[in-house]
N, C-alpha and C positions, 0 to 999 in steps of 0.2 A: 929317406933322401931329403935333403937339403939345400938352401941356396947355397949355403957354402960347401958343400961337397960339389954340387952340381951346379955351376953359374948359370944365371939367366938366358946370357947370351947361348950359351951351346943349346939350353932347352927351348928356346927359339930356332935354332939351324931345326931339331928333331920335329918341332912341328911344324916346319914347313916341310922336312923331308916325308912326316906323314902327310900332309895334304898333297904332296906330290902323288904319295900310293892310294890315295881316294882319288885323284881324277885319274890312275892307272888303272882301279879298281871298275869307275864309272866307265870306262872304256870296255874293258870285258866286259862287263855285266850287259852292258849295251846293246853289244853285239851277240851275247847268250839270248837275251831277249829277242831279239832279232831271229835271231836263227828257230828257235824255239817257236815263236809268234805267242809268246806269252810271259810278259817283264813280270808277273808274281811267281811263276814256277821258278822262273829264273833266280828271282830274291831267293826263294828256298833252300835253291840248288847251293848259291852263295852263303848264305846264313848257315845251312847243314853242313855244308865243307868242311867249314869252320868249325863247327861244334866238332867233327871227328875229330880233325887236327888237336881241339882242346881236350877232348878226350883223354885220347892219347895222353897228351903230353900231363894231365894231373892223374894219369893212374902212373907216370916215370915218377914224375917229385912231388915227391913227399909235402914239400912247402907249401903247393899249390892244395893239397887236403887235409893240411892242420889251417891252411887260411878258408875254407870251405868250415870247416866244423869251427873257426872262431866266428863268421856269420849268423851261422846258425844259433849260439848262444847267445849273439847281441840281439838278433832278431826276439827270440823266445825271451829275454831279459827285458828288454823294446828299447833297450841301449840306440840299437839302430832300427830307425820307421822301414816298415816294411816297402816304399814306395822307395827307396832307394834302392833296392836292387831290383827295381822294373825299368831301369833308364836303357834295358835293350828293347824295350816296345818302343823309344824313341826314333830308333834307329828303324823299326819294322816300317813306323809310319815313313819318315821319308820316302823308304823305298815306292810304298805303296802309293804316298803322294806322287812318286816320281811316273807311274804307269799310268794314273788318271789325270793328269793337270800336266805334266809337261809337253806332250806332243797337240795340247790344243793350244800352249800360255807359248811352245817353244822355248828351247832350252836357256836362251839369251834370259828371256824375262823371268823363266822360274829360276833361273840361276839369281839374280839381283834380288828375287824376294826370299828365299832361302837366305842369303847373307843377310839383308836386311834384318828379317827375325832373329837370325844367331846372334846379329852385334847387338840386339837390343836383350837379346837374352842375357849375354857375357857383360857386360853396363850392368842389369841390373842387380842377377845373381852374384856379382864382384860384391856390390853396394852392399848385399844384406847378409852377406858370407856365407852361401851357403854350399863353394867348394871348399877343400878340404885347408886353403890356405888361409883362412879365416874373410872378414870381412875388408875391402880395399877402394879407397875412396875413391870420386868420383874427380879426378885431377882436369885441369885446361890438356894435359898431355894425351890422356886417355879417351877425352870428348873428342880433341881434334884427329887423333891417331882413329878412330871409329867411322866419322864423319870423312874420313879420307878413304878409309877403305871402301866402302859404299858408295863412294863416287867415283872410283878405280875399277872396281866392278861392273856398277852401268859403263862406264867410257869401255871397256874390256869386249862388253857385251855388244856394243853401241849399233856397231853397223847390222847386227839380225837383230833387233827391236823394229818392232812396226806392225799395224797391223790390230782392228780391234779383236777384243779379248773382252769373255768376262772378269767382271771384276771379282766377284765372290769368288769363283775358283781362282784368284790369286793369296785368297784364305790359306789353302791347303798348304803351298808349299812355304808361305809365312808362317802356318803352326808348326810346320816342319822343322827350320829354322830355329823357332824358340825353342824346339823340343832339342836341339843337337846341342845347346848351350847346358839345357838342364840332364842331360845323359851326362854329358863329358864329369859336369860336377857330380853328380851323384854314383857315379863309376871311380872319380878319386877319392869320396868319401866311403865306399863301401873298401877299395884298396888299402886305405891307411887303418879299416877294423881290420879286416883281413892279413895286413901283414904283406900280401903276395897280389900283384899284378895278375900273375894267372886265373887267380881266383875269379879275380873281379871281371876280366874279360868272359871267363868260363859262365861265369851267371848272367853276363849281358847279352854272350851267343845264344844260351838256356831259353832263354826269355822272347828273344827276338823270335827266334826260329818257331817258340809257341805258338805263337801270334800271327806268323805268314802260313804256319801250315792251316791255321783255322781256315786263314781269306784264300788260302791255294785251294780248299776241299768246297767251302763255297764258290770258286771262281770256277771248277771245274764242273759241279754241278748247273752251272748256268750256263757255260763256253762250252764244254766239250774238253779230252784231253788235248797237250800243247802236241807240234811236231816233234818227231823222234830225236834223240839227243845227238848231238855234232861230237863227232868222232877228233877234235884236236883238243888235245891236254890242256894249250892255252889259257881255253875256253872257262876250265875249271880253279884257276889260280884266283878270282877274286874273295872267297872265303880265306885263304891264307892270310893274302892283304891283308883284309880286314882284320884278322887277328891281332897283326901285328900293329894296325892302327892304331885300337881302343887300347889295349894293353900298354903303348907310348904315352896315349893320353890319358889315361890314369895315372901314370906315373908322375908327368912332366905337370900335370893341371895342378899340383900344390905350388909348384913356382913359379908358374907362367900365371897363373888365376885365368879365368873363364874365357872373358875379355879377348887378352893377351894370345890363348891357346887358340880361340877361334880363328881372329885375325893372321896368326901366322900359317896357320893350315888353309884360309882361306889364297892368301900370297901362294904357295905349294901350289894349290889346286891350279890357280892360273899359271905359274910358269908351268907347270907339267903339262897342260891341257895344249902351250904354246910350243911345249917341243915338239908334243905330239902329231899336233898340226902342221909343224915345219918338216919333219923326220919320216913320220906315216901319216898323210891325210887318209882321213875318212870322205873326205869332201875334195871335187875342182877346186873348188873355190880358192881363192890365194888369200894369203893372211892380211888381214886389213892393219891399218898404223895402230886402229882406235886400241886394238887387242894388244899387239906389244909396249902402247905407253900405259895402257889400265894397267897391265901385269906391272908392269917397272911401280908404277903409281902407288898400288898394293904394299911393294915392299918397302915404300919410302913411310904410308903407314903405319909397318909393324914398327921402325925404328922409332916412330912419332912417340906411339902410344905406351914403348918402352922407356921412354926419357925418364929418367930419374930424380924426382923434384925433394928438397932440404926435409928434413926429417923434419917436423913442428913443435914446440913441447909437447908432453903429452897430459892430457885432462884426463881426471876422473873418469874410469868404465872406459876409454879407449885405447886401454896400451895394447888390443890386439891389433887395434885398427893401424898402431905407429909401426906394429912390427911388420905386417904387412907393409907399409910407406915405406920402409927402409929396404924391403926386397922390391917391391916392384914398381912404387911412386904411381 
């Protein structure tokens, strides 16, 4: 896939329509925990869903186990570092972040340092190319589109900030963060050896799911088992999401680059999180101004950071870096 098969603009709608299914996903999961009284079984529960679901569907096609066994030659070859197909322990840790540091930091503030890390991730990893779309310079469009998001966020967040906090445990959900920037590229780089989407989802749910059952067999040895499982189907749809998230962003992270992909999923996440709260609150509470001008704010970011700046000539050793300027500026 290509920008010109696939324009910008539409893989921009997909990744805010995925960020919209991560704060659908962060809703049930939520609420799984909740009910549960334990957010790591819960990750599990989520993370394994999904692997069945993926299962399944690469014992159907065929694509999804010639892109499975083209891995495996790149790996064994060292074509491809074996630390690219670990970008679903990325994903492990945020959860994990998300049961230790969010209900002390509150979701407001680990929400703003989770973005925080990702735009600094998406910046950086753009700079040195290390998703699948090559290397993409560091434009006035791109700083200011970045810088906007992150300030669209806290305003989003604005009115439940408050309150001291440690500081250190605002660490967590900032590695978190950078961790989501360097999944998303290393899941479109393992995609484009692989050939197949499925694939590369298939080995980030593989991976993740490793990694929560170690800390679920630890957690339970220390806690005790969670409560018995809630009986509504609902409950169990955040592993699909998820499938369907990473698998988008594989695909879509060659032509949106890092950046770009976080920023619009991050957009998604707030307006979803905005419907949510309008349509079905969790909460009395009534929706504050600050939240629907950060979400609107969000979006006026993604358009920033997509602006498309003149091609330059191109120097010695950079023509991947032009060809990259001319899809995404």
């Amino acid at each position: 896939m290509t920008s010109r098969s696939f324009p910008l603009w539409l893989a921009l709608v997909c990744a805010i329509l995925c960020g919209g299914g991560v704060a659908l996903q962060s809703r049930i999961n939520g609420e799984l925990g909740q009910r549960l009284d334990d957010g790591v079984t819960a990750a599990v529960i989520s993370f394994g869903s999904g692997l069945l679901i993926l299962l399944v569907a690469m014992a159907i096609a065929r694509a999804g186990r010639r892109g499975f066994r083209r891995v495996a030659a790149a790996l064994r070859s060292r074509e491809l570092p074996w630390w690219y197909v670990a970008g679903g322990s990325a994903g492990a840790f945020l959860v994990l972040s998300q049961g230790v540091a969010a209900a002390v930091l509150g979701v407001a503030l680990f929400t703003v340092a989770v973005v925080a890390g990702q735009t600094v991730s998406g910046l950086v990893l753009d700079r040195i190319g290390l998703g699948p779309g090559g290397r993409r310079p560091l434009t006035p469009a791109r700083l200011a589109g970045a810088v906007i998001a992150l300030g669209a966020v806290t305003w989003a967040v604005s009115a439940q900030l408050g309150g001291p906090v440690p500081v250190w445990l605002m660490l967590l959900p900032l590695i978190a963060g950078l961790g989501l920037g360097w999944q998303q590229a290393v899941n479109g780089q393992v995609r484009v050896v692989a050939e197949s989407a499925l694939t590369a989802t298939f080995i980030n749910f593989v991976v993740g799911t490793s990694v929560l059952l170690v800390v679920m067999a630890v957690d339970w040895s220390l806690r005790g088992l969670p409560k018995p499982l809630p009986t509504e189907p609902w409950l169990y749809l955040g592993g699909a999401i998820g499938c369907v998230f990473i698998a988008a962003a594989a695909l879509i992270v060659r032509i949106t680059g890092v950046l770009l992909l976080g920023l619009a999923t991050v957009a998604g996440q707030l307006v979803t999180a905005l419907l949510l709260d309008l349509l079905a609150p969790s909460s009395p509470a009534p929706v504050a101004f600050s939240t629907i001008a950060g979400t609107l704010l969000a979006l006026v970011a993604v358009a920033v950071a997509s602006i498309r700046w003149r091609r330059r000539p191109p120097t010695h050793g950079d023509e991947g870096s032009q060809h990259a300027v001319s899809r995404d500026g």
